[in-house]
Structure formats: structure tokens, C-alpha cells
C-alpha positions as CSV (number, residue, x, y, z in Angstrom):
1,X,23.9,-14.8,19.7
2,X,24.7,-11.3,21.0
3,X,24.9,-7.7,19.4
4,X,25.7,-4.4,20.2
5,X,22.3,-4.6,22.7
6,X,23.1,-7.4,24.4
7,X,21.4,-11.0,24.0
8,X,18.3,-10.8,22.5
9,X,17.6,-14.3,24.5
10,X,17.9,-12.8,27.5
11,X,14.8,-9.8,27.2
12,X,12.4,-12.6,27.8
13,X,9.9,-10.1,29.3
14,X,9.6,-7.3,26.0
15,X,6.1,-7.0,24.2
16,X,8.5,-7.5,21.3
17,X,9.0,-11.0,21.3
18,X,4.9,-11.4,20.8
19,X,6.2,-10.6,17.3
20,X,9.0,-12.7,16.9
21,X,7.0,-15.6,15.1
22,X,5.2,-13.7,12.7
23,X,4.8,-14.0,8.7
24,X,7.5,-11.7,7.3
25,X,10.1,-11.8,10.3
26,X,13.3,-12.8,9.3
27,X,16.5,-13.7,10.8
28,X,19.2,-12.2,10.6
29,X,17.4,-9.3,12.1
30,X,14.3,-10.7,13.5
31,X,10.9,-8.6,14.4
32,X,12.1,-4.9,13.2
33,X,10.7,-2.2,14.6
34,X,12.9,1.0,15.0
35,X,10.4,3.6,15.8
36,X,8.7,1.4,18.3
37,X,6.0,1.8,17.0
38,X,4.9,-2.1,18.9
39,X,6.7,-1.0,21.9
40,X,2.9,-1.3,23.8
41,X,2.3,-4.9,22.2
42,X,-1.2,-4.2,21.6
43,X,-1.8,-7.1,19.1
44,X,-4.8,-4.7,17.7
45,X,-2.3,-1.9,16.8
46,X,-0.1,-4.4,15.3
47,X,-2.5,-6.4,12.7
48,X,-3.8,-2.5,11.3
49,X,-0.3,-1.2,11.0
50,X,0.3,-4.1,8.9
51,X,-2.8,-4.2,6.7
52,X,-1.5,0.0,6.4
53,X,1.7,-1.6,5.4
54,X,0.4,-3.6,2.7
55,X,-2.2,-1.2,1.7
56,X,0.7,1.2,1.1
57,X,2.4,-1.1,-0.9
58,X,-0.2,-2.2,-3.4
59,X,-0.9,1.6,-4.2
60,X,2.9,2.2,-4.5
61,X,2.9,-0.6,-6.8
62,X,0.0,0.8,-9.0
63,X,1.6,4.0,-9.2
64,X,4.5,2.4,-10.9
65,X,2.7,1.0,-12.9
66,X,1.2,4.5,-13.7
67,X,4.5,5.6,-14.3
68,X,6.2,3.5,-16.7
69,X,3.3,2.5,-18.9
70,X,2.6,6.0,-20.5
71,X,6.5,5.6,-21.2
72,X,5.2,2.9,-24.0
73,X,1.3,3.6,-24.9
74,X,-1.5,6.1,-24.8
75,X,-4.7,6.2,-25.6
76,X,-6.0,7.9,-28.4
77,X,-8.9,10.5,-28.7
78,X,-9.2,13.5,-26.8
79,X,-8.6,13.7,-23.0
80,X,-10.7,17.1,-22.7
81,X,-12.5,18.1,-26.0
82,X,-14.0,21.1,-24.6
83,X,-10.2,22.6,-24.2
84,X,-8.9,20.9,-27.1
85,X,-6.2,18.1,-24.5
86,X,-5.5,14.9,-26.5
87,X,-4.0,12.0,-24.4
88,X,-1.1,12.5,-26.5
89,X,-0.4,15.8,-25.7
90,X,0.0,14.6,-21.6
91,X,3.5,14.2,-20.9
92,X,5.1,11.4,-18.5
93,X,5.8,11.9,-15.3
94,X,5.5,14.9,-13.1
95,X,4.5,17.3,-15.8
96,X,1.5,15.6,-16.7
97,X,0.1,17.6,-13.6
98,X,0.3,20.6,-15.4
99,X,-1.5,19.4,-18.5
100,X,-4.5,17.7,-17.0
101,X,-7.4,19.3,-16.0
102,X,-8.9,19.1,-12.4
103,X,-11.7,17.3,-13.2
104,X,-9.6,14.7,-14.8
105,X,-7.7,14.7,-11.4
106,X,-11.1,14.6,-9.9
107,X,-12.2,11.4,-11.6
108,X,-9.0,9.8,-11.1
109,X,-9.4,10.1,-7.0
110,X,-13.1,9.1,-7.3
111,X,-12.5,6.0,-9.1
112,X,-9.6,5.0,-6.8
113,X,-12.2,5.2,-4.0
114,X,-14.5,3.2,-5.6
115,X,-12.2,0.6,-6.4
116,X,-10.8,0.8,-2.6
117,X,-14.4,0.8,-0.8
118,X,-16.1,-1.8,-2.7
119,X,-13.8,-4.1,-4.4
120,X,-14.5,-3.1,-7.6
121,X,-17.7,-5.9,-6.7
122,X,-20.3,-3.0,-6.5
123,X,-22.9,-5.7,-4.5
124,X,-21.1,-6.3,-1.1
125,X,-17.9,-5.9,0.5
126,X,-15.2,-8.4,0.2
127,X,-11.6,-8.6,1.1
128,X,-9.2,-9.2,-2.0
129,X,-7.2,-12.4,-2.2
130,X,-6.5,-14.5,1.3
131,X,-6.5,-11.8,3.2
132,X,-9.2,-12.5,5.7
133,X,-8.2,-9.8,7.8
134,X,-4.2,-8.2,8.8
135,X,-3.5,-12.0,10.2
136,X,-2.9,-13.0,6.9
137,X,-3.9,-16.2,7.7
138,X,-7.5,-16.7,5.5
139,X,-9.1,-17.5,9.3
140,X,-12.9,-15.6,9.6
């Protein structure tokens, strides 16, 4: 097949095609990578971009979460007794940075790191789900 490039058969020799039969790559566009960022084909650079890559994702996907659930429930009780803040008083959204108090900011950041250097296991380290390591293939 060709395209506005040329054939894609034909650039045997690009650090690319190390790429090219990877989880994830998908015809009809292949191994996608417009800012080059693999343009060196260090396999190293690769496999920690994409553990980034899914990083990123899974806290994009529990800041949704934080998003749209406050749309249905809160808790009840007091988010700050000493200045008088109830969780009901927090509005969705953006403007709940203007309610909350910086220590409840604080704690939030804190227990993400917690949960993101141990694992929420507290004895060891372990990697969540099959993913051994950015190969994604549950090899040690």
C-alpha cells in the first residue's frame, strides 16, 4: 500500500519498524508516532514512555471519576469544622477549588502518593494487574 510518504514497505532500514508489532499498533495507521518521539529506537525510551502513557491514563480516568460522582453524592458531616465547611457546601467542578481549604488540597496530594508509591499494599512494592513492567507482557 502506498500514501502520501511513499511505501511504507520500502523504509526497511527506520528504527520505526522495531515498533510495528507491538500491543496497541493498529492498521490502518500502524506504529504512530508524530512527534518522533521513537525516532532513536531506543527500546528503553520506548517501554517508559508507554508505562507514562498508561500512567496518564489511569489518573485521567480517576479524575473523571472525581468529576461526575459529586454530580450524584456527598458525604455528610463537616469537611473543615474549625471554619465551619460542610461537604455539602463544596460545589462540583472547578469551583470547588475555591471552597476547599489547603490542607484538604494537601491531603488529597499525599494520599495520591501513597496510593502511587506503594500500591496501597503498605508491606512491599508490587506492580498492579499484569503489568510486570511497560512490556505488558506479565514476563519478570
Amino acid at each position: 500500500t502506498g500514501s502520501a510518504w511513499g511505501d511504507w514497505a520500502l523504509y526497511t532500514d527506520s528504527p520505526l519498524r522495531a515498533y510495528e508489532n507491538e500491543i496497541g499498533v493498529q492498521a490502518p495507521v500502524g506504529f504512530w508516532d508524530p512527534l518522533e518521539f521513537t525516532k532513536d529506537g531506543s527500546r528503553e525510551n520506548f517501554l517508559r514512555r508507554r508505562a507514562v502513557e498508561i500512567k496518564h491514563g489511569r489518573v485521567s480516568m480517576y479524575a473523571c471519576i472525581g468529576y461526575f460522582v459529586p454530580e450524584y453524592t456527598k458525604f455528610s458531616g463537616d469537611l473543615s469544622p474549625s471554619l465551619g465547611i460542610k461537604f455539602s457546601d463544596v460545589p462540583n467542578g472547578l469551583g470547588a477549588f475555591s471552597v476547599v481549604p489547603l490542607a484538604g488540597w494537601l491531603q488529597i496530594i499525599a494520599f495520591c502518593g501513597l496510593i502511587e508509591n506503594t500500591g496501597f499494599t503498605f508491606t512491599q512494592r508490587k506492580k498492579i494487574g499484569i503489568m510486570l513492567d511497560a512490556s505488558m507482557t506479565s514476563e519478570k
